[in-house]
C-alpha positions in Angstrom: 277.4 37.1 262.4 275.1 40.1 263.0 273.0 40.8 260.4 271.5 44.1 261.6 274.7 45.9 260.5 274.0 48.0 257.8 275.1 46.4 254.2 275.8 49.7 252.2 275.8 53.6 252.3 273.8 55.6 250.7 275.5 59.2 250.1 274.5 62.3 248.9 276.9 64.1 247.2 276.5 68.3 246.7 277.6 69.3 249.6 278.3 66.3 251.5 280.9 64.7 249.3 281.9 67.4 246.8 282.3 71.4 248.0 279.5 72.7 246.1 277.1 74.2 248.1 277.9 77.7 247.8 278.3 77.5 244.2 274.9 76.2 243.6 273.9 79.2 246.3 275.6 82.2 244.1 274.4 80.8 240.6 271.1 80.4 241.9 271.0 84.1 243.2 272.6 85.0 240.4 269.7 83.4 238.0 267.2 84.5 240.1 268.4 88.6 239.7 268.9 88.1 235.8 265.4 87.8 236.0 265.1 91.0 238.1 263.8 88.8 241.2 265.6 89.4 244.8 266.5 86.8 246.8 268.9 86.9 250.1 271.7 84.5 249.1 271.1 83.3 252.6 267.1 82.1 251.9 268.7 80.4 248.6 270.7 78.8 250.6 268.5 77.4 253.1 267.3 75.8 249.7 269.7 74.0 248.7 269.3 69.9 248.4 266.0 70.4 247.0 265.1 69.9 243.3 265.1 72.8 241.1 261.1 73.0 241.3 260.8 72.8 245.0 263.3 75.3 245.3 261.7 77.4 243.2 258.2 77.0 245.5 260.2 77.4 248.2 261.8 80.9 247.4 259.2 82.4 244.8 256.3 80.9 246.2 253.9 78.2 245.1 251.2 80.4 243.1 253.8 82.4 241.0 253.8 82.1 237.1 255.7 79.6 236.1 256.2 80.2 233.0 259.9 81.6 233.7 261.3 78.3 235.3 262.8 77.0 232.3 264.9 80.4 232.0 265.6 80.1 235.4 266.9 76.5 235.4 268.5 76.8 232.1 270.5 80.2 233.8 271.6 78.4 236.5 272.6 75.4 235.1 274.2 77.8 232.7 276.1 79.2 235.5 277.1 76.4 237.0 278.7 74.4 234.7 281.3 77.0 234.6 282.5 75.7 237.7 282.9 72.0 236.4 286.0 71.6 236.1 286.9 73.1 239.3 285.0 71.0 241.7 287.0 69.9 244.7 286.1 67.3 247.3 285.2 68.0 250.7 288.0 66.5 253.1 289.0 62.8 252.5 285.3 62.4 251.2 287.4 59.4 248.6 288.9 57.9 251.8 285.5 58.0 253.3 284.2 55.3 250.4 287.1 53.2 250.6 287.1 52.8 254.2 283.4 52.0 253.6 284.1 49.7 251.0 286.8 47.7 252.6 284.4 47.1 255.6 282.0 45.0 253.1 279.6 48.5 253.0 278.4 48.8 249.4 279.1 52.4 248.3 276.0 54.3 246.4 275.5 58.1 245.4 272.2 58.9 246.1 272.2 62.1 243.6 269.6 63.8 241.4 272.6 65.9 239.6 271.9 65.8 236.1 274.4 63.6 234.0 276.9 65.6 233.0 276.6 66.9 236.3 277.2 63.3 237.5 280.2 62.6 235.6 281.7 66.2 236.7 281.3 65.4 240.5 282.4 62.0 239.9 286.2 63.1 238.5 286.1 65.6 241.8 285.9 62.4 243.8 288.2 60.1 242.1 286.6 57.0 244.0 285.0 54.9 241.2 287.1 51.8 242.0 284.8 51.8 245.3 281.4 53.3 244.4 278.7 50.5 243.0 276.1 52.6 242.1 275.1 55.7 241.2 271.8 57.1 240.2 270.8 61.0 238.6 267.9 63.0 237.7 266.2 60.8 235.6 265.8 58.3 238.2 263.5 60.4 240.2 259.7 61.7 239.3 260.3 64.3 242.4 263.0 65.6 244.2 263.9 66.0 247.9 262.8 65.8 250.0 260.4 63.3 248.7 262.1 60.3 249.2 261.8 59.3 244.9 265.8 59.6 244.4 266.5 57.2 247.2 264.1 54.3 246.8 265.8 54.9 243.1 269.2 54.0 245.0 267.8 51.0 246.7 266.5 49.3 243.6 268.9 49.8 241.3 271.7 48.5 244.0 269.6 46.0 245.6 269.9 47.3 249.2 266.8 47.6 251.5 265.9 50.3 253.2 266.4 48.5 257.0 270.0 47.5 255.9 271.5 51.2 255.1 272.3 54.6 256.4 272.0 57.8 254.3 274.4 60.6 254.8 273.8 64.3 253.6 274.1 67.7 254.8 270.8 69.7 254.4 267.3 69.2 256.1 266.2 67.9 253.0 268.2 65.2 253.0 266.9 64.0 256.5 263.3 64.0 255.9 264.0 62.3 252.1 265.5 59.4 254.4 263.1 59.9 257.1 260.6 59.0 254.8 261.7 55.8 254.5 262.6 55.3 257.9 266.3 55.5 256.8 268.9 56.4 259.4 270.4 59.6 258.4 273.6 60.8 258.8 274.2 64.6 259.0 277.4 66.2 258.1 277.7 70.4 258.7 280.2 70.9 255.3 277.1 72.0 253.6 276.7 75.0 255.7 273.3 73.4 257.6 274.1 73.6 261.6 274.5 70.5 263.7 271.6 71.9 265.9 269.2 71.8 262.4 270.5 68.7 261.5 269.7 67.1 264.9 266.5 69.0 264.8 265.7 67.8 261.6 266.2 63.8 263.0 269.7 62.9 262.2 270.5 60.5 264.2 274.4 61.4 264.7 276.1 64.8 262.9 279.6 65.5 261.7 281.7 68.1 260.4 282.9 66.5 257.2 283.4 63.1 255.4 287.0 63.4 257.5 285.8 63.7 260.8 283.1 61.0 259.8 285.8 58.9 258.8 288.1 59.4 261.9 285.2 57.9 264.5 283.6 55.4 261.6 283.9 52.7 263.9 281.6 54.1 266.2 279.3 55.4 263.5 275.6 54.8 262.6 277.5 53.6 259.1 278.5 50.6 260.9 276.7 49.9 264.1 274.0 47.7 264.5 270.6 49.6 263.8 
Protein backbone atom coordinates (compact mmCIF):
# COMPACT_ATOMS: atom_id res chain seq x y z
CA UNK A 1 0.00 0.00 0.00
CA UNK A 2 1.29 3.53 -0.75
CA UNK A 3 1.70 5.48 2.01
CA UNK A 4 2.38 8.84 0.44
CA UNK A 5 -1.35 9.26 -0.16
CA UNK A 6 -2.59 11.88 1.81
CA UNK A 7 -4.42 10.55 5.17
CA UNK A 8 -6.99 13.58 5.74
CA UNK A 9 -8.20 17.03 4.39
CA UNK A 10 -7.75 19.90 5.84
CA UNK A 11 -10.68 22.48 4.71
CA UNK A 12 -11.30 25.86 5.14
CA UNK A 13 -14.70 26.75 5.36
CA UNK A 14 -15.89 30.82 4.67
CA UNK A 15 -15.95 30.74 1.39
CA UNK A 16 -14.75 27.44 0.37
CA UNK A 17 -17.41 25.31 2.04
CA UNK A 18 -20.10 27.65 3.09
CA UNK A 19 -21.31 30.90 0.60
CA UNK A 20 -20.10 33.55 2.83
CA UNK A 21 -17.77 35.56 1.30
CA UNK A 22 -19.64 38.45 0.25
CA UNK A 23 -21.47 38.57 3.45
CA UNK A 24 -18.35 38.96 5.46
CA UNK A 25 -17.44 41.66 2.44
CA UNK A 26 -20.72 43.94 2.96
CA UNK A 27 -20.70 43.83 6.88
CA UNK A 28 -17.25 44.62 6.88
CA UNK A 29 -17.81 47.72 4.56
CA UNK A 30 -20.65 48.31 6.36
CA UNK A 31 -18.64 48.49 9.91
CA UNK A 32 -16.03 50.15 8.49
CA UNK A 33 -18.56 53.39 7.16
CA UNK A 34 -20.39 53.38 10.67
CA UNK A 35 -17.21 54.51 11.67
CA UNK A 36 -17.16 57.23 8.92
CA UNK A 37 -14.09 55.31 7.24
CA UNK A 38 -14.28 54.51 3.21
CA UNK A 39 -13.36 51.50 1.98
CA UNK A 40 -14.04 50.07 -1.76
CA UNK A 41 -16.05 46.90 -1.03
CA UNK A 42 -13.74 45.53 -3.56
CA UNK A 43 -10.21 46.21 -1.35
CA UNK A 44 -12.44 44.54 1.62
CA UNK A 45 -12.71 41.93 -0.26
CA UNK A 46 -9.43 41.24 -1.41
CA UNK A 47 -9.26 40.85 2.56
CA UNK A 48 -11.10 38.42 3.26
CA UNK A 49 -9.61 35.00 4.95
CA UNK A 50 -7.61 37.03 7.09
CA UNK A 51 -8.13 37.52 10.82
CA UNK A 52 -10.01 40.44 11.90
CA UNK A 53 -6.58 42.29 12.98
CA UNK A 54 -4.74 41.69 9.82
CA UNK A 55 -7.56 42.79 7.97
CA UNK A 56 -7.75 45.72 9.71
CA UNK A 57 -3.64 46.44 8.83
CA UNK A 58 -4.39 45.54 5.72
CA UNK A 59 -7.23 48.07 4.76
CA UNK A 60 -6.54 50.95 7.45
CA UNK A 61 -3.09 50.53 7.67
CA UNK A 62 -0.56 49.33 10.26
CA UNK A 63 0.12 52.73 12.20
CA UNK A 64 -3.58 53.86 12.64
CA UNK A 65 -5.06 54.17 16.20
CA UNK A 66 -6.31 51.31 17.26
CA UNK A 67 -8.28 52.12 19.67
CA UNK A 68 -11.55 51.65 17.45
CA UNK A 69 -10.95 47.88 16.65
CA UNK A 70 -13.09 46.60 19.19
CA UNK A 71 -16.09 48.77 17.80
CA UNK A 72 -15.15 47.74 14.55
CA UNK A 73 -15.11 43.93 15.31
CA UNK A 74 -17.95 44.08 17.56
CA UNK A 75 -20.08 45.96 14.39
CA UNK A 76 -19.22 43.44 12.19
CA UNK A 77 -19.72 40.60 14.02
CA UNK A 78 -22.86 42.40 14.90
CA UNK A 79 -23.83 42.47 11.41
CA UNK A 80 -23.07 39.32 10.62
CA UNK A 81 -24.73 37.24 12.82
CA UNK A 82 -27.86 38.49 11.24
CA UNK A 83 -27.18 36.32 8.46
CA UNK A 84 -26.82 33.04 10.59
CA UNK A 85 -29.48 31.44 10.02
CA UNK A 86 -29.42 31.87 6.40
CA UNK A 87 -26.06 30.45 5.54
CA UNK A 88 -26.16 28.12 2.54
CA UNK A 89 -23.48 25.78 1.34
CA UNK A 90 -21.46 26.17 -1.63
CA UNK A 91 -22.45 23.32 -4.26
CA UNK A 92 -22.32 19.68 -2.85
CA UNK A 93 -19.58 21.07 -0.41
CA UNK A 94 -21.48 17.93 2.24
CA UNK A 95 -20.87 15.42 -0.68
CA UNK A 96 -17.42 16.69 -0.98
CA UNK A 97 -16.70 15.32 2.89
CA UNK A 98 -18.32 12.19 2.44
CA UNK A 99 -16.74 11.25 -0.67
CA UNK A 100 -13.58 12.18 1.36
CA UNK A 101 -14.55 10.27 4.12
CA UNK A 102 -15.46 7.12 2.41
CA UNK A 103 -12.00 7.05 0.76
CA UNK A 104 -10.38 6.63 4.33
CA UNK A 105 -9.45 10.77 4.16
CA UNK A 106 -10.07 12.11 7.65
CA UNK A 107 -12.26 15.25 7.34
CA UNK A 108 -11.01 18.47 9.39
CA UNK A 109 -12.24 22.25 9.31
CA UNK A 110 -9.46 24.31 9.47
CA UNK A 111 -11.54 27.50 10.75
CA UNK A 112 -10.77 30.50 12.94
CA UNK A 113 -14.80 31.35 12.98
CA UNK A 114 -15.60 32.13 16.37
CA UNK A 115 -17.86 29.50 18.18
CA UNK A 116 -21.09 30.38 17.55
CA UNK A 117 -19.84 31.09 14.32
CA UNK A 118 -18.74 27.49 14.18
CA UNK A 119 -21.82 25.89 15.12
CA UNK A 120 -23.82 28.31 12.55
CA UNK A 121 -21.59 27.14 9.60
CA UNK A 122 -21.76 23.76 10.77
CA UNK A 123 -25.85 23.41 10.46
CA UNK A 124 -25.23 25.06 6.81
CA UNK A 125 -23.19 22.04 6.01
CA UNK A 126 -25.11 19.20 7.55
CA UNK A 127 -21.91 16.86 7.31
CA UNK A 128 -21.04 16.08 10.96
CA UNK A 129 -21.56 12.34 10.55
CA UNK A 130 -18.22 12.76 8.37
CA UNK A 131 -16.12 15.66 9.80
CA UNK A 132 -13.51 14.49 12.77
CA UNK A 133 -12.37 17.70 13.79
CA UNK A 134 -12.91 21.00 13.95
CA UNK A 135 -11.01 23.80 15.47
CA UNK A 136 -12.10 27.89 15.98
CA UNK A 137 -10.59 31.07 17.05
CA UNK A 138 -9.36 30.15 20.18
CA UNK A 139 -7.14 27.70 18.73
CA UNK A 140 -4.98 30.22 17.12
CA UNK A 141 -2.60 33.13 18.63
CA UNK A 142 -2.60 34.66 14.88
CA UNK A 143 -4.56 34.40 12.08
CA UNK A 144 -3.98 33.81 8.28
CA UNK A 145 -2.10 33.73 6.86
CA UNK A 146 0.25 32.70 9.58
CA UNK A 147 -0.03 29.31 9.46
CA UNK A 148 -1.21 29.19 13.78
CA UNK A 149 -4.94 27.91 12.86
CA UNK A 150 -3.57 24.96 10.80
CA UNK A 151 -0.76 23.47 12.87
CA UNK A 152 -3.94 23.88 15.50
CA UNK A 153 -5.81 21.28 12.95
CA UNK A 154 -2.89 18.98 12.84
CA UNK A 155 -2.50 18.48 16.55
CA UNK A 156 -5.65 18.26 17.69
CA UNK A 157 -6.56 15.53 14.68
CA UNK A 158 -3.25 13.94 14.80
CA UNK A 159 -2.46 14.38 11.07
CA UNK A 160 1.06 15.53 9.86
CA UNK A 161 1.60 18.09 7.81
CA UNK A 162 3.37 15.66 4.78
CA UNK A 163 0.16 13.40 4.95
CA UNK A 164 -2.63 16.23 4.07
CA UNK A 165 -3.87 18.72 1.56
CA UNK A 166 -5.44 22.03 2.54
CA UNK A 167 -8.24 23.41 0.44
CA UNK A 168 -9.46 27.20 0.57
CA UNK A 169 -10.31 29.95 -1.63
CA UNK A 170 -8.28 33.16 -0.84
CA UNK A 171 -4.49 33.89 -1.11
CA UNK A 172 -4.36 33.70 2.39
CA UNK A 173 -5.19 30.47 2.59
CA UNK A 174 -2.28 29.35 0.32
CA UNK A 175 0.50 31.01 1.97
CA UNK A 176 -1.03 29.77 5.68
CA UNK A 177 -0.45 26.24 4.06
CA UNK A 178 2.51 27.25 2.24
CA UNK A 179 4.02 27.85 5.38
CA UNK A 180 3.95 24.55 6.24
CA UNK A 181 4.83 23.17 3.08
CA UNK A 182 1.12 21.97 2.79
CA UNK A 183 -0.31 21.28 -0.66
CA UNK A 184 -3.00 23.73 -1.19
CA UNK A 185 -6.00 23.36 -2.98
CA UNK A 186 -7.60 26.49 -4.44
CA UNK A 187 -11.26 26.71 -5.20
CA UNK A 188 -12.54 30.21 -7.15
CA UNK A 189 -16.26 30.20 -5.09
CA UNK A 190 -14.70 32.66 -2.89
CA UNK A 191 -14.50 35.22 -5.63
CA UNK A 192 -10.29 34.91 -5.74
CA UNK A 193 -9.40 34.13 -9.59
CA UNK A 194 -7.77 30.85 -10.64
CA UNK A 195 -4.92 32.98 -12.07
CA UNK A 196 -4.31 34.44 -8.20
CA UNK A 197 -4.79 31.29 -6.84
CA UNK A 198 -2.19 29.62 -9.13
CA UNK A 199 -0.10 32.66 -8.63
CA UNK A 200 -0.35 32.43 -5.05
CA UNK A 201 1.05 28.44 -5.25
CA UNK A 202 -1.97 26.35 -5.37
CA UNK A 203 -0.99 23.50 -6.71
CA UNK A 204 -4.37 22.61 -8.61
CA UNK A 205 -7.67 25.22 -8.67
CA UNK A 206 -11.33 24.54 -8.86
CA UNK A 207 -14.52 26.25 -9.24
CA UNK A 208 -16.35 24.80 -6.21
CA UNK A 209 -16.44 21.78 -3.74
CA UNK A 210 -18.67 20.23 -6.87
CA UNK A 211 -16.41 20.52 -9.52
CA UNK A 212 -13.68 19.34 -6.93
CA UNK A 213 -15.70 16.47 -6.28
CA UNK A 214 -16.46 15.50 -9.95
CA UNK A 215 -12.49 14.98 -10.84
CA UNK A 216 -11.55 13.88 -6.97
CA UNK A 217 -9.95 10.91 -8.32
CA UNK A 218 -7.53 12.81 -10.02
CA UNK A 219 -7.14 15.40 -7.31
CA UNK A 220 -4.14 16.48 -5.16
CA UNK A 221 -6.79 15.25 -2.26
CA UNK A 222 -5.98 11.81 -3.22
CA UNK A 223 -2.89 11.43 -5.26
CA UNK A 224 0.33 10.53 -4.05
CA UNK A 225 2.29 13.83 -2.96
Amino acid sequence: MRTDRPAGVLFDVDGTLVDTTYLHTVTWWEALRQTDQQVPMASVHRSIGMGSDKLLDHLLGPERDRDGDTRLRDAHDTLYAEYWQRLTPLPRAADLLRACAERGLRVVLATSASGPEVESLRRALAADDVIDTVTSSSDAQQSKPAPDILVAALEQSGLAAERVVFVGDSVWDVAAAGALQIPCVGLTCGGTSRGELAGAGAVAVYDDPGALLDELTTSPLVRPR
